[in-house]
N, C-alpha and C positions, 0 to 999 in steps of 0.2 A: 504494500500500500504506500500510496505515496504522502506525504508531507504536502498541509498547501500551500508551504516555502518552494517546494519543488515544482509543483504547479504554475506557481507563478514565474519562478526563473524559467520552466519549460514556454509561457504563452505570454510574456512579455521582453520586449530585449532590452538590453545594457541601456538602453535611451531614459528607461522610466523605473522610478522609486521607488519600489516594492516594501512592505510591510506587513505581517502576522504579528499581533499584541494578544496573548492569552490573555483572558478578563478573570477575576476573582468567581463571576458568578459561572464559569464552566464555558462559555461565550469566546470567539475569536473576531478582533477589530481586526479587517484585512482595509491596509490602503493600500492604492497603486498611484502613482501621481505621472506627472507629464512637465517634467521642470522646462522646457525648451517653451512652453506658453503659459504655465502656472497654474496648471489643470489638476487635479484630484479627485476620485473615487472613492468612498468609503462604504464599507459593509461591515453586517455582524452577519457572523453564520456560529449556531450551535458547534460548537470542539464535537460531537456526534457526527456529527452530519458530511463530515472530511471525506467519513466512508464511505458514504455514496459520490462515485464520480461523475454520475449524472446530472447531479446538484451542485457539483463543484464545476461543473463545464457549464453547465446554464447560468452560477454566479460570476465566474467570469465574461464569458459573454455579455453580460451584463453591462460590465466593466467597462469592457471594452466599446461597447459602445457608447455607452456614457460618456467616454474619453473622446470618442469621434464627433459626438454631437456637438462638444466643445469647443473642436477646432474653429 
């Protein structure tokens, strides 16, 4: 299983900021940012939930376009 550290270095490149912050309440803040126009994405995804890759491709997707929209 993968880390959704690895995730992200796997679906985003060296350009953008990546971030996993474990939260006290079991909870993961994932940022990925866009420093070349000052763009940013934030989620929480349950520390569960890692395990479905399904849910981890649709969160970033997510992301990803959020970041697109920004341009």
């Amino acid at each position: 299983m993968k880390t959704l550290s690895r995730y992200l270095a796997d679906n985003f490149t060296s350009q953008y900021k990546t971030c996993v912050e474990p939260q006290a309440d079991g909870y993961l803040l994932v940022r990925v940012g866009y420093p070349i126009n000052g763009t940013e994405a934030t989620r929480m995804i349950n520390g569960q939930y890692v395990r479905n890759e399904l849910l981890v491709e649709t969160l970033l997707e997510d992301i990803r376009n959020e970041l697109a929209r920004s341009h």
